[in-house]
N, C-alpha and C positions, 0 to 999 in steps of 0.2 A: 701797246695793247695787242693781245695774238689775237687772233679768229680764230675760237674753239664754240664750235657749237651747242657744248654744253653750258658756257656762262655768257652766247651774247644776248640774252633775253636777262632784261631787269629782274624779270620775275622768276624763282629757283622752283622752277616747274617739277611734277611730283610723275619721275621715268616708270615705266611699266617694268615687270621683270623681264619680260620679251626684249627692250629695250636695254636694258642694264646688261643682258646678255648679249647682244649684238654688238655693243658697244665694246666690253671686255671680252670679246672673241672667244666667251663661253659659254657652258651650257649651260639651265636653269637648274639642274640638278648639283651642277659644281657650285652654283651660287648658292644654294641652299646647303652644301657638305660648309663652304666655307664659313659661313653665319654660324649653324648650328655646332659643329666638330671641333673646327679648325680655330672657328672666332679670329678669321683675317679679317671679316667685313663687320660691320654692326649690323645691328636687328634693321629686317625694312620695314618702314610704315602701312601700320594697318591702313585700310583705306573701305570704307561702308559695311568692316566688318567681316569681308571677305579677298575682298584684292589687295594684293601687296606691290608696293616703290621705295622706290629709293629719290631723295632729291637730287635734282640736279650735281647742287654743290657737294654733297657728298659720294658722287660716282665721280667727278672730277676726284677727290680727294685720294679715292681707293686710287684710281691711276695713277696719279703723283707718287703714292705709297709705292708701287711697284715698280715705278718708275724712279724708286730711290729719292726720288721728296724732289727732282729738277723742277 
């Protein structure tokens, strides 16, 4: 089992975009070209209508993606 701190919580907790971007050593704006433009990422979850995430297990996923699926 590796320690990745994105899946050692049981629960696939719901990342900020601030988060998603620090994580992927990019900007909020590149994450939103890439959703919207590009369609490398998938849509993030709405969240009370106004704030947007992404789960956990799906920013693991986007990395794996870039990372050639290791």
């Amino acid at each position: 089992m590796t320690n990745n701190p994105l899946t050692n919580n049981k629960i696939d907790r719901i990342l900020s975009m601030d988060e998603v971007a620090t994580i992927l050593n990019r900007s909020k704006k590149s994450l939103w070209r890439w959703h919207a433009k590009e369609k490398i990422i998938p849509s993030p979850l709405m969240i009370n209508g106004r704030a947007v995430g992404y789960r956990s297990s799906t920013v693991e996923a986007i990395l794996n993606s870039f990372q050639g699926g290791k």
